[in-house]
C-alpha positions as CSV (number, residue, x, y, z in Angstrom):
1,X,0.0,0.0,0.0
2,X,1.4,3.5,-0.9
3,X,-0.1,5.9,1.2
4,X,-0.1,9.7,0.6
5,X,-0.4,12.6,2.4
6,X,-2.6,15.5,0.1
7,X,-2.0,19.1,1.2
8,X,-4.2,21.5,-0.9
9,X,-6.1,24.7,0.1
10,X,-8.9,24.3,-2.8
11,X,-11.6,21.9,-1.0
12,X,-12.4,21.4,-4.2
13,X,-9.7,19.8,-5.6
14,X,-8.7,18.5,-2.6
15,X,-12.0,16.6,-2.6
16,X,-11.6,16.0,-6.2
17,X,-8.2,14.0,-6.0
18,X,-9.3,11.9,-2.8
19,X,-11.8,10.5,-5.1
20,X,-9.7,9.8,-7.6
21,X,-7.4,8.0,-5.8
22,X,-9.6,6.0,-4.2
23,X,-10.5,4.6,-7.3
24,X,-6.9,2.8,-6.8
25,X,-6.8,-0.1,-5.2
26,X,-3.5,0.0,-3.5
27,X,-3.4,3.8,-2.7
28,X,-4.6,5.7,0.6
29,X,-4.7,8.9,1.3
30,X,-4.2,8.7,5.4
31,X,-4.3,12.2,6.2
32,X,-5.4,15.4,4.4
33,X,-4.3,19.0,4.8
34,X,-5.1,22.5,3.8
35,X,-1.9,24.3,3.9
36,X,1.6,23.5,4.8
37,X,1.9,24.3,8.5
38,X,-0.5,21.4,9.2
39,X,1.6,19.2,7.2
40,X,4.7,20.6,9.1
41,X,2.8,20.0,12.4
42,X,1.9,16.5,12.2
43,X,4.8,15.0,9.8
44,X,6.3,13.3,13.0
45,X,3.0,11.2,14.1
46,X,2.5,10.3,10.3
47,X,3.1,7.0,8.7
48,X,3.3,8.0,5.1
49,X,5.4,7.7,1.6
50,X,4.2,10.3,-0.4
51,X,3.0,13.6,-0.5
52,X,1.5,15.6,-3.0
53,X,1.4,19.5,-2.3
54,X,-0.1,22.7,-4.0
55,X,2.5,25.6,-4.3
56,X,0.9,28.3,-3.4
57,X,-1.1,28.1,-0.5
58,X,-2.2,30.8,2.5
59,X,0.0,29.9,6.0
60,X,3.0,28.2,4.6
61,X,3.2,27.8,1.2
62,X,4.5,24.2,-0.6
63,X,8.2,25.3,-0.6
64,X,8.8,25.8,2.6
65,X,6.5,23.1,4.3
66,X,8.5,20.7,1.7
67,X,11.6,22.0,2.9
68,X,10.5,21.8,6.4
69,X,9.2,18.2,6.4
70,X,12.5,16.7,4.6
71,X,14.4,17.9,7.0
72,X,12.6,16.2,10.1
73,X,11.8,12.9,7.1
74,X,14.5,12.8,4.7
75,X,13.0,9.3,3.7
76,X,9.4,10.8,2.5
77,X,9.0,11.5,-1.2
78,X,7.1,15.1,-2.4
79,X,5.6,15.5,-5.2
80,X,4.4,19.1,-6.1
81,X,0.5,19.9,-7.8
82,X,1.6,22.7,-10.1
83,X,0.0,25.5,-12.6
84,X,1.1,26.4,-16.2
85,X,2.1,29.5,-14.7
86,X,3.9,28.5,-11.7
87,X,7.9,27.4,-13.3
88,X,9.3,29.9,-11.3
89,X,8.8,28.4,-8.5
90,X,10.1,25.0,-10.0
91,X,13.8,25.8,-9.0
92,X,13.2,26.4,-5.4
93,X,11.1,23.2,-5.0
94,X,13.6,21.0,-6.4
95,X,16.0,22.7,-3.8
96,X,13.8,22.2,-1.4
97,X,13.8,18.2,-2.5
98,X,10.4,17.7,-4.1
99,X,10.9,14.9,-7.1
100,X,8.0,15.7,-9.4
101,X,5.3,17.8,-10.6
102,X,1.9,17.1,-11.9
103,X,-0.7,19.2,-13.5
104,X,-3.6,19.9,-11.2
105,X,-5.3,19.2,-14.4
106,X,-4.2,15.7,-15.2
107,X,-5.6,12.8,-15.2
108,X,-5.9,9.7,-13.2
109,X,-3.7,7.9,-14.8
110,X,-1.0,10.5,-15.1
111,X,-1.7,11.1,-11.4
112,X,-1.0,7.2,-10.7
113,X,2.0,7.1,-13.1
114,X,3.7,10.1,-11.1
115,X,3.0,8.8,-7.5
116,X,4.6,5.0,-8.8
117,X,7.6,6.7,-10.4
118,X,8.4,8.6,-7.3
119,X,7.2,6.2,-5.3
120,X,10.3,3.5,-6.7
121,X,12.6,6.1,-6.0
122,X,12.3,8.2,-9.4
123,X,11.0,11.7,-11.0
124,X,8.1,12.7,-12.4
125,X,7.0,15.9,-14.9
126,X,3.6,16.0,-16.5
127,X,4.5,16.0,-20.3
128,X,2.5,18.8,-20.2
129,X,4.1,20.7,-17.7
130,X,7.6,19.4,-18.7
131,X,6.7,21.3,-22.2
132,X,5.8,24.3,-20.9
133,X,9.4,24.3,-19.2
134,X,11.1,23.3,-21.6
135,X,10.0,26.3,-23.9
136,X,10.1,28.7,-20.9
137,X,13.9,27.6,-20.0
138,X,17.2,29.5,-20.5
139,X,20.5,28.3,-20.4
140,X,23.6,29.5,-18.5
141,X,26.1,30.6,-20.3
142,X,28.9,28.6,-18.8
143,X,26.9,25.7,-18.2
144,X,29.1,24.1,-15.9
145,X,30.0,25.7,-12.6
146,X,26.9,26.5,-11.1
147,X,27.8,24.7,-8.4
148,X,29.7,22.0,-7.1
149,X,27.7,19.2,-8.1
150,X,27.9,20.3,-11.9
151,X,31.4,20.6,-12.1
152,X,32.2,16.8,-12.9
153,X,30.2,17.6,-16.0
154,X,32.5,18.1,-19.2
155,X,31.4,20.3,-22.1
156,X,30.0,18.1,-24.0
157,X,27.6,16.3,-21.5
158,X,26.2,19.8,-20.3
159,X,25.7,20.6,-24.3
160,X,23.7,17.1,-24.4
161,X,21.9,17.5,-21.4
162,X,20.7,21.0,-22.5
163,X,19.4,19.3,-25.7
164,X,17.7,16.7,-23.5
165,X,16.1,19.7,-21.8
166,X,14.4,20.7,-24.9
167,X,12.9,17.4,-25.7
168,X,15.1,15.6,-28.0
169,X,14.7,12.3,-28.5
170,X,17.9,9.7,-28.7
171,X,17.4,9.8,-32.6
172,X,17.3,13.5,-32.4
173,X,20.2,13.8,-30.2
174,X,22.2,11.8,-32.6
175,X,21.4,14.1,-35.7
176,X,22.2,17.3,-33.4
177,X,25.7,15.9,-32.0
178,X,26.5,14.2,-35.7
179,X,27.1,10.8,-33.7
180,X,25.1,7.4,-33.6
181,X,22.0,6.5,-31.6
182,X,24.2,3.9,-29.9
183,X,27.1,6.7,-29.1
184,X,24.3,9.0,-27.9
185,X,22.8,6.0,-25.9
186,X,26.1,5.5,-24.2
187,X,26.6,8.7,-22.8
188,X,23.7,9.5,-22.0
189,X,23.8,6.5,-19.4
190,X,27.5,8.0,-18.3
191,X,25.9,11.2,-17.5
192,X,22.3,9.6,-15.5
193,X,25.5,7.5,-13.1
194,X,27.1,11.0,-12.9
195,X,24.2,12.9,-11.9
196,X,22.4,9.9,-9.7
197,X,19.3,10.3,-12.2
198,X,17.3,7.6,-13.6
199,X,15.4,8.7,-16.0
200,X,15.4,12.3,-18.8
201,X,12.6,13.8,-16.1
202,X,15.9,13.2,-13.7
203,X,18.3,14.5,-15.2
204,X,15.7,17.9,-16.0
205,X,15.1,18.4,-12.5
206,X,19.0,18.0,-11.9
207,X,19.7,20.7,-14.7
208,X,17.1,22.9,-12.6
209,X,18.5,22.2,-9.4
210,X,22.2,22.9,-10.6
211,X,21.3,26.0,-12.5
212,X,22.5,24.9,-15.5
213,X,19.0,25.4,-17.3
214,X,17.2,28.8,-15.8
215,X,13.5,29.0,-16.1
């Protein structure tokens, strides 16, 4: 059983998602809040794997309580609800720890896919939402010294991984670099071992949190 914590000011989305995912046999939602200090308050007495947050709510916002609660349960998983409009606040979650974002506006399935990722230890963007960043982002200039855990990263991994930022596919990446699918396969699995990241929605949300993509 996967059970998740929903913090959410809207009672009607709130409402909304509990019966969604009750529609899934091996989720539970054991506790429900409506802003982040009430998460923050109760973490401790909680037995819980995930938790799914809004952003922006009244008290203490998802940033903070995210922050807050991974410091006291550096074992729980967060997962952030997120608006179109919202990407600026994307950097600052994934400082903060959170490991995916979903659409308030997504669907069940997405919503399932997203909590199981996490869940096994992964990241999750809505491909909605991961488009929307990916047209929104800006790269740094130098690319590599952000910070300290970037600077492993030669020149030509951060030039891939700013490609993979944008979208490109394996095929794609191969006509951009002028290598072969199986070159491009290759080191892209050197750079997830480098950057701990299992997946592309990984290795975005380790771009973000390194500042080598700016959004």
């Amino acid at each position: 059983m996967i059970r998740i914590v929903l913090v959410e000011d809207l009672d009607l989305i709130r409402e909304g998602i509990r019966v969604l995912v009750s529609q899934i046999d091996d989720f539970e939602i054991v506790a429900e809040y409506s802003n982040g200090k009430e998460l923050v308050d109760n973490i401790k007495h909680l037995q819980v794997d995930i938790i799914v947050t809004d952003i922006d709510m009244p008290v203490m916002d998802g940033i903070t309580a995210t922050r807050k609660v991974l410091a006291v349960r550096s074992d729980l998983k967060v997962i952030a609800l997120s608006l179109y409009n919202e990407s600026q606040y994307y950097h600052d979650l994934v400082a903060a720890g959170a490991k995916g974002f979903i659409l308030k506006q997504a669907s069940i399935q997405e919503l399932e896919e997203g909590i199981r990722e996490v869940y096994k230890g992964g990241s999750y963007f809505s491909q909605e939402l991961l488009q929307n960043v990916i047209k929104n982002m800006k790269y740094q200039d130098s690319g590599l010294k952000a910070n300290d855990d970037s600077e492993n990263i030669t020149e030509k991994e951060a030039e891939m991984l700013k490609h993979i930022c944008e979208g490109l596919t394996n095929q794609e990446l191969a006509d951009k670099l002028f290598v072969s699918v199986k070159t491009i396969e290759s080191n892209k699995a050197r750079l997830m071992r480098k950057t701990n990241s299992r997946n592309n929605a990984a290795l975005i949300l380790w771009a973000i949190k390194n500042k080598i993509v700016k959004l």
